[in-house]
N, C-alpha and C positions, 0 to 999 in steps of 0.2 A: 598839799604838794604831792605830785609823783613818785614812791618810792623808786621809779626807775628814770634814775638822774644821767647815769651814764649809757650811751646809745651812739649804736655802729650804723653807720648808714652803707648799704652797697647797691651803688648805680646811682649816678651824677649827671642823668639828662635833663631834661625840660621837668617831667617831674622830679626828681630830686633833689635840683634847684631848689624849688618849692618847697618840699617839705624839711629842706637843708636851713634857708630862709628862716623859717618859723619854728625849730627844736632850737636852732641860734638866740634867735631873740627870746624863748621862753625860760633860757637861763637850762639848757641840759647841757652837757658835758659831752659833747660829739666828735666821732671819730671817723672820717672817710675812709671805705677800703677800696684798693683799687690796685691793678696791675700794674700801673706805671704811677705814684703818686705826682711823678713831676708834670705829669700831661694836666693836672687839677688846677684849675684857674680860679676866681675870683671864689674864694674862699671866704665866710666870715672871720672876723678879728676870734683870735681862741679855738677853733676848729683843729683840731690834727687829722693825721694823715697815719696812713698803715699799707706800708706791700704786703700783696697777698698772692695765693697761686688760689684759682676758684676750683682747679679739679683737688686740691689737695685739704682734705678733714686736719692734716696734723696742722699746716699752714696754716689756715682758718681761724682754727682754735685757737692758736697759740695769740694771734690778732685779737682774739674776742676774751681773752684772761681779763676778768671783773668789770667788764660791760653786762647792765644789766637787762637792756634788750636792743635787738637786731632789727631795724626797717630795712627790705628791701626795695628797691625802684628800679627792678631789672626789664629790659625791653623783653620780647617774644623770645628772642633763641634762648636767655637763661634762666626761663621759667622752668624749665623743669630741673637744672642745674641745682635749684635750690634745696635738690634732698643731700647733697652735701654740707652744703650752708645750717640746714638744718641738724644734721649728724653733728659737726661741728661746734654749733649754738649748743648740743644736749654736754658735748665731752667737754667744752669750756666751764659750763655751768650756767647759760644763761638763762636769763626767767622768761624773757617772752620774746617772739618771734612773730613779725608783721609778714606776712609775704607778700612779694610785688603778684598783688593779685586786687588791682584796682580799677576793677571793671563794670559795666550795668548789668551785667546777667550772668558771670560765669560761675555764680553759685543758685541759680534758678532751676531745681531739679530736671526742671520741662528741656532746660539747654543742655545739659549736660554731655549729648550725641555731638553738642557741634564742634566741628573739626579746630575751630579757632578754640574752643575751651579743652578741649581733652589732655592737656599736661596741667592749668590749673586746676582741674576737678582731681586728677593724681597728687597733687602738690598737697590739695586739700585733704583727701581722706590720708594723706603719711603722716599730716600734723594732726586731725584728730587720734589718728594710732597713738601717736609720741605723748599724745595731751591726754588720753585716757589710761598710758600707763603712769603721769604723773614727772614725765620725762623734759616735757616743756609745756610750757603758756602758750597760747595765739591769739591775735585778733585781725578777723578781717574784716576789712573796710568797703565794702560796696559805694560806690561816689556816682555813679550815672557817667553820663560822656562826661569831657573835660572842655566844658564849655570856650576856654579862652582857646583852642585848638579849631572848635568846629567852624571856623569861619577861615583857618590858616590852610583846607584842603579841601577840594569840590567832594564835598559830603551832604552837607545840608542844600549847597548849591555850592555855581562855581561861581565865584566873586569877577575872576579874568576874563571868563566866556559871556559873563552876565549872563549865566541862563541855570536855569533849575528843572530838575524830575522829581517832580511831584510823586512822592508814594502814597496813595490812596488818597490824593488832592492834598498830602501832606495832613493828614488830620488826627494823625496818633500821636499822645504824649507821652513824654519820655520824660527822665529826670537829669540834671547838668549841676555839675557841681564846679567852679574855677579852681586852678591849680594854686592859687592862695588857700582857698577854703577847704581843700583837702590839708593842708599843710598844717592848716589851727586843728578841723578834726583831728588828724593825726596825733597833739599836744592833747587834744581835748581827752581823746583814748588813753595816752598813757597817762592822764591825770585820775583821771575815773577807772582804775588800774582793774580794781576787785569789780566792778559792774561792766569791762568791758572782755573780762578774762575766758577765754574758750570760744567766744562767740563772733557770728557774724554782726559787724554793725551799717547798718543803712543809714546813707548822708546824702541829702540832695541841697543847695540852695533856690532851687525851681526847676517848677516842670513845666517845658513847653512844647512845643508841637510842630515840626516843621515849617508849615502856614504861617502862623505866628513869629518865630525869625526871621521869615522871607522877608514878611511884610515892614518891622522893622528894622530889616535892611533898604527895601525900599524906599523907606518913608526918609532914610536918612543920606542915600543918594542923590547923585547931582540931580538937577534936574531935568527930564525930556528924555533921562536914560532909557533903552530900550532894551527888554527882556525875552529873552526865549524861552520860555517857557512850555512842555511836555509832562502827560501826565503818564503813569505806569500802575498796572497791578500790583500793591506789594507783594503775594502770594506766589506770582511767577517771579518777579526780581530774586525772592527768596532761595526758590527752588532752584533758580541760575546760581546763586550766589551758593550757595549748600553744594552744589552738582561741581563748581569749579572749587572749590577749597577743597575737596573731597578726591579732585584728580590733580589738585596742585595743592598739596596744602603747605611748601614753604614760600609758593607765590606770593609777594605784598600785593599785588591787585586783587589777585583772586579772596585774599583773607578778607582786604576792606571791601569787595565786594556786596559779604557774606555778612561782611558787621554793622553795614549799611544798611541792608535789608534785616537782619534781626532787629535793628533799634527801629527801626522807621516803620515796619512792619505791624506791629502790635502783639506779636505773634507769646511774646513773652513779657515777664516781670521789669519792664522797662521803665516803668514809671512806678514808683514806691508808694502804697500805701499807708507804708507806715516806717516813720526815720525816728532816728535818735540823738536828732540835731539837738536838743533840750539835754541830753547828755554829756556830748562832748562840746555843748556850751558855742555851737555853731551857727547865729543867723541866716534867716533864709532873704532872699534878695526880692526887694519891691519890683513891681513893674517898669518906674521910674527908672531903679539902677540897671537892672536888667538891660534898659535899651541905653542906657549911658554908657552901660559894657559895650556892646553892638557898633554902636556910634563910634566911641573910642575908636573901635579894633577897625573901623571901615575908614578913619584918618590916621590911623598908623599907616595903613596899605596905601594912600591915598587915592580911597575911593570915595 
């Protein structure tokens, strides 16, 4: 069992949910923080609630009094907010601090210049600071994409348009993890407390390849559908994609431009050689389930 029973979650979207979901059902002891508790909805049975002010360390703390560790699941703008959060978690007393930093590359040395990672790479080296004076704990969770997303937004393709850009015939593999299977990782971390402590951890449920989705999205559409289909250099998509985050960089198009072409690319550590799914006791997904995900998510839309 996890020495760290009690646990503050802040930030309650799509991922949060998730990993909200699965600290519930594993028996921790959870606490939402949030600026308005009453906007918080479908809440599990036992869960509380705590107002907070996010610019404020005393407010924080005072929230975080014998909570034993802090997940965040903060969107872009309060990724780097979280060096309060952080200050905070050290004057409460908490043991360990997850940062909303659950991304495929933003701890891949080679990424570290891109414009989309430069506040989590800052977030990162303030909590190794905090962790090598003995100030706090961290574990980050590297998850690949979030698979049950990538078909919700014309990235891999566009589901509406029926049409797809191919990056480099789509032939590079990446890794995906579902926003379920982060959420057991996440349990599986704080159970495995002393083997996940200070450290980066790699989790993938599979790696697959642009190509490969396509096709099983195909294969599980109507019939007679007709696709548009264009192919692109990833290398200049890249450099487009790098050149606009770079002169926009609170743009959303221009960011998912940019995040497009790093995963699709090959360019970087996108696809894990080596996970620690055997650690935090995470299954990885057959090819079978794989496309019953696919399937599923193409009759939810119904496509």
């Amino acid at each position: 069992m996890s020495p760290f029973r009690r646990v503050a979650l802040i930030g309650k979207g799509v991922l949060g949910t998730a990993v909200l979901e699965q600290l519930s059902k594993n028996g921790f002891d959870v606490t939402v923080l949030s600026r308005d508790p009453s906007s918080l909805s479908g809440l599990p049975i036992g869960v509380s609630t705590s107002r907070v002010d996010y610019t404020s360390i005393d407010s924080l703390a005072s929230a975080l009094q014998n909570q034993d560790a802090v997940v965040a699941t903060l969107g872009g703008a309060g990724i780097l907010g979280q060096k309060v959060i952080i200050d905070a978690c050290i004057k409460a007393g908490v043991k360990r601090y997850i940062p909303s930093d659950w991304g495929s590359i933003t701890t891949d040395p080679r990424a570290r210049y891109l414009p989309t990672n430069h506040h989590s790479v800052e977030i990162q080296d303030y909590l190794k600071e905090k962790a090598q004076k003995g100030e706090l704990e961290y574990t980050i969770l590297s998850v690949g994409g979030f698979f049950d997303l990538l078909l919700d937004m014309p990235f891999l393709l566009d589901l509406s348009a029926s049409s797809v850009e191919y990056f480099d015939k789509g032939q590079h593999p990446f890794s995906v993890t579902t926003l379920n299977g982060v959420g057991k990782a996440l349990v599986g971390a704080l159970n495995a407390s002393a083997q996940t402590k200070n450290r980066n951890i790699f989790i993938h449920q599979a790696v697959v390849t642009q190509a490969k989705i396509v096709s099983i999205v195909k294969k599980h559409s109507s019939p007679g559908r007709q696709w548009h289909e264009t192919y692109v250099d990833a290398e200049t998509k890249f450099k487009e994609g790098l050149d606009l985050s770079t002169k926009n960089p609170g743009d959303f198009r221009s960011v998912m431009a940019l995040l497009k072409a790093a995963l699709l690319s090959g360019k970087f550590n996108s696809a894990y050689s080596t996970v620690d799914n055997s650690l935090v006791d995470l299954p990885m997904l057959g090819d079978e389930e794989l496309e019953n995900l696919v399937a599923g998510k193409l009759r939810e839309k119904g496509q």
